[in-house]
N, C-alpha and C positions, 0 to 999 in steps of 0.2 A: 851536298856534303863534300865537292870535290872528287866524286868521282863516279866514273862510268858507267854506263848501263852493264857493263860487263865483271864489273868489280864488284856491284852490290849481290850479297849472297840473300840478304833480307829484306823485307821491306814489312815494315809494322806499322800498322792501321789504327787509330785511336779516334772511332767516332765519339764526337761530345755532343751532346744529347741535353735532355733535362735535367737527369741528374749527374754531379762534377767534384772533383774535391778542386783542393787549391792545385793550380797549375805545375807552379813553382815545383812543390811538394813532388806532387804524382811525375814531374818530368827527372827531375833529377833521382827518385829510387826506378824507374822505368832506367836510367841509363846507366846508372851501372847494374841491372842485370842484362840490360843489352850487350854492354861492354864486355862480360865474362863470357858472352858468347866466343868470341876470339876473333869477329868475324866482318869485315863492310854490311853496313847496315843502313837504309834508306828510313827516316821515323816521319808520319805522314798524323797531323791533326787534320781533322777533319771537325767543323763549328756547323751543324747542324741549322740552320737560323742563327738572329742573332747571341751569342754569348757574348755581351761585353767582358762579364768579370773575368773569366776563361781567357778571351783574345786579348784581354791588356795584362796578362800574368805571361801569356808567349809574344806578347810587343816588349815588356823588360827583358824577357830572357835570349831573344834575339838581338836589342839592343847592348846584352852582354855577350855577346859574340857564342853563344852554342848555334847550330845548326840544324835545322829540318825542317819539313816544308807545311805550309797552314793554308788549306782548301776551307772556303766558307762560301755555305749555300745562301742564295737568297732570301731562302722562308724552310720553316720547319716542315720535312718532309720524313723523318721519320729515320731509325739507328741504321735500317737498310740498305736504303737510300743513302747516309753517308757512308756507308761501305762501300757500297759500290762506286761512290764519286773517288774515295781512296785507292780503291782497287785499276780504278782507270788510269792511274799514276804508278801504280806499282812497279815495277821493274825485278825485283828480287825474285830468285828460284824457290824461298823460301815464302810464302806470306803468315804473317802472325798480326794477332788483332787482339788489342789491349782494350778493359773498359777505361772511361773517363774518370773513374773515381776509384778508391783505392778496394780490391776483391779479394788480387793474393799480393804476395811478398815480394818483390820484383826479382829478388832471389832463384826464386821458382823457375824464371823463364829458361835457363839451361834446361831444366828438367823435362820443360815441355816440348821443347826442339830436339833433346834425346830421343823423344817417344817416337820423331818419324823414321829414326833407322829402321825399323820395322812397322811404319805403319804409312799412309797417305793422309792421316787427317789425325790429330790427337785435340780433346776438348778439357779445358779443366775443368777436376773437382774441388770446389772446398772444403779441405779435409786436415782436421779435424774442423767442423762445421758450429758454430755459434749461433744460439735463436732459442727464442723461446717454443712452446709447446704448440703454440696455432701455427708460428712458420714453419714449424717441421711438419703439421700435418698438412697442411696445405700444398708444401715440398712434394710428399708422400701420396695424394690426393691424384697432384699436374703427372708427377710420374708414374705413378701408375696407371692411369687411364693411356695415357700414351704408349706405353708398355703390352697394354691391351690390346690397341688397334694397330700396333707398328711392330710387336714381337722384339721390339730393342728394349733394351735395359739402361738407363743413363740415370746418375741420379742429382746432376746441378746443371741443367741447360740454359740454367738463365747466367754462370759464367760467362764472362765476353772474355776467356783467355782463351784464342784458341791458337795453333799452326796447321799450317796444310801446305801441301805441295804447288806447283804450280797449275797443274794441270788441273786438280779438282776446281781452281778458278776457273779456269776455260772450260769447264764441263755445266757448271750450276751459275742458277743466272737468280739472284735472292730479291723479295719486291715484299712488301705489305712487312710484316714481323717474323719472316721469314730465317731470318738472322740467328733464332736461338732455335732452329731445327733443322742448323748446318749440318751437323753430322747425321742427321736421319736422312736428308736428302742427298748426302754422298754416300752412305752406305747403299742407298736404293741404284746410286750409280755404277755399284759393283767395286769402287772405292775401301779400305782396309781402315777400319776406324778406331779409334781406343780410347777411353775415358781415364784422366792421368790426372793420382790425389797429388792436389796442392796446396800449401801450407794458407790460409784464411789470412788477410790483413787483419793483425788487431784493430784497425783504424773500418773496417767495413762492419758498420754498424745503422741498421733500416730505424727508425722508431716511429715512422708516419705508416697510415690504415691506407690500405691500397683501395680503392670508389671499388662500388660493385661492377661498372661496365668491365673493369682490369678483369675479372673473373671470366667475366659475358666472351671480351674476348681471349682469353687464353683455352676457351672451352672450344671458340669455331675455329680457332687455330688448327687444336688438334683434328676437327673436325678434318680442314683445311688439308692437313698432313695425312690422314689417312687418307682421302679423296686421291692424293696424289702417290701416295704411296704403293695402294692397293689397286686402282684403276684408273690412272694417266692413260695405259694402252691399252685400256679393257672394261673403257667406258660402259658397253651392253651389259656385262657383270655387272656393275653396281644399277646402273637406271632398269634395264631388262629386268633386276630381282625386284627391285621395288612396284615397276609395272605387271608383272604376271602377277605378285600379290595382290595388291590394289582390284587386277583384274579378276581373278578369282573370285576374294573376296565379294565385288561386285552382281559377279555373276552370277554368285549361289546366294547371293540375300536377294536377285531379281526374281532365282528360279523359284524360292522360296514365295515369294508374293505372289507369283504367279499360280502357283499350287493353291494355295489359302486363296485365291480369287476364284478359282476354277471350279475346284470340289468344296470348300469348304461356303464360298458363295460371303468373304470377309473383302468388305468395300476397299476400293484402297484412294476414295475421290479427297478425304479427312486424315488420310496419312500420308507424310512428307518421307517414309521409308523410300517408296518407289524413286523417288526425283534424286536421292541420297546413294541409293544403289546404283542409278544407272548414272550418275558421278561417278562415281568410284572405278566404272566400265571404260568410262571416257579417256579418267586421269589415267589409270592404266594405259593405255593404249597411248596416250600420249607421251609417258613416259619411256614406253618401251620403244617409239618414235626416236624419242631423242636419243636412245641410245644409240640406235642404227645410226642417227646420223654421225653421234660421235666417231662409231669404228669407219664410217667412211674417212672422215678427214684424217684417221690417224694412218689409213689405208693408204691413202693418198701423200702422207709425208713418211711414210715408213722408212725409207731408205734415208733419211737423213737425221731417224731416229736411231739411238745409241745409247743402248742401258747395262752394259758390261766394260768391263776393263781388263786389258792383255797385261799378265805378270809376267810373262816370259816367254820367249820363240826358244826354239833348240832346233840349231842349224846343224845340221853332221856334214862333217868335213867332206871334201871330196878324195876319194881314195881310191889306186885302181880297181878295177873289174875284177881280178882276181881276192881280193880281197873279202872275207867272208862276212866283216862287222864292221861298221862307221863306227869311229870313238864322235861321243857329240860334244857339242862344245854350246856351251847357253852365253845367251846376250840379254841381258833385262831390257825391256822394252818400255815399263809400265810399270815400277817400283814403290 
């Protein structure tokens, strides 16, 4: 767009994926609420595989002379993945990531770049929200199970409007469908996070039945998330609990057969209990194996692990020796 790595305050992300509205359309209400920002701004598509309809709606529009730049991947690799191919490009202080099809009002985007005076990560809401009775429990269903396992409250993460600073870039590294549990996974970074209502595109409108696998995976997702959430550095808490169970279990249905063979004189050559329980002794142990090994490697990279963030140093001035109090003077560091 003409200008520098040092002039651009933004840089806006628009992975295009499978689903897209018209180009045209979505670029020009995208730029004027970019424009009311006030601000240089860097706007990055990103063409997921091929999108012809998509990539010849920004071949007219850069043949009419607007500007920004069009990353296209070889093969469909999934919204993540074109994020972060965008985000490789990035340059702005600011990064914000628009979806491909119309969600909020372009209007909005002021609203959500307000949200980071006080915050390091703001996600939109749809709000007031439009759907019939199954998408709202379904909505209601995703969030709260996640809400369960993560303690966070969010309630539209399948929004693609989000802003964040720069630095939550350089902290999170997103892979697989990772993408719509940005703000879970900066919050766990010690990151400052906010969920910000924004006005619904009357134009955002779903009418197709999402396949059962869409379910399957949104379920291991969460899975997925709490694994990471709850024991990224504390691998033996999750495998170690399920292994002493396991082994327990095993060990008192072994003792158990053992008892009934001994005094009771109850055969065990016609029951598959034995070979069942002393599984169970195994998987245990094997599981509680892998946990140890987990906390080795995490042992082993500790010092280059990093799950907080500095809001502020407070430096006190230097003052003579006689003097009874430092006045302090704060520097943000990590805002």
């Amino acid at each position: 767009m003409g200008l520098t790595n040092e002039q651009v305050d933004y840089s806006v992300i628009v992975p295009v994926s499978g689903r897209h509205s018209d180009a045209t359309d979505l670029y020009y209400e995208y730029r004027a609420g970019l424009n009311a920002l006030g601000r240089p701004y860097q706007l990055i598509f990103v063409l997921d595989g091929p999108q012809q309809e998509f990539a010849a709606g920004l071949e007219k529009l850069l043949d009419a002379g607007e500007q920004f730049t069009v990353i296209g991947l070889t093969r469909f690799f999934g919204e993540a993945t074109a994020l972060m191919a965008g985000f490789s490009k990035a340059v702005g202080r600011i990064i914000i990531t628009l979806p491909a099809y119309h969600q909020i009002e372009g209007s909005e985007i002021v609203k959500l770049v307000s949200a980071l005076d006080q915050n390091d990560v703001a996600v939109g809401r749809r709000w007031p929200r439009v759907g019939g009775v199954f998408e709202r429990m379904r909505r209601a269903v995703f969030h709260g199970l996640l809400a369960r396992v993560t303690h966070l409250k969010f309630n539209d993460l399948a929004c693609g409007a989000r802003a964040f600073k720069r630095q939550v870039l350089e902290e999170l590294n997103l892979y697989g469908d990772q993408h719509r549990f940005l703000a879970v996974l900066a919050d766990r970074q010690g990151f400052r996070v906010s969920e910000v209502n924004l006005k619904q595109s009357p134009k955002d409108r779903f009418s197709g039945i999402y396949r059962p696998r869409e379910y399957t995976r949104g379920f291991l997702d969460i899975f997925t998330v709490f694994f990471l959430v709850r024991f990224t550095k504390r691998p033996l808490r999750f495998f170690g609990m399920l292994g002493i169970t396991m082994f327990a279990l095993g060990g008192a249905w072994t003792a158990l057969l053992v008892v009934q063979r001994l005094f009771f004189s109850l055969s065990l050559a016609d029951r598959p209990a034995l070979l069942l329980s002393t599984l169970l002794i195994v998987l245990g142990l094997q599981l509680f194996a892998l946990g140890l090994l987990g906390e080795l490697i995490i042992f082993t990279h500790a010092r280059h692990l990093k799950d907080y963030q500095i809001a502020e140093v407070i430096h006190f001035s230097r003052q003579p020796t006689s003097t009874p109090h430092a006045l302090p003077e704060k520097s943000s560091v990590a805002s």
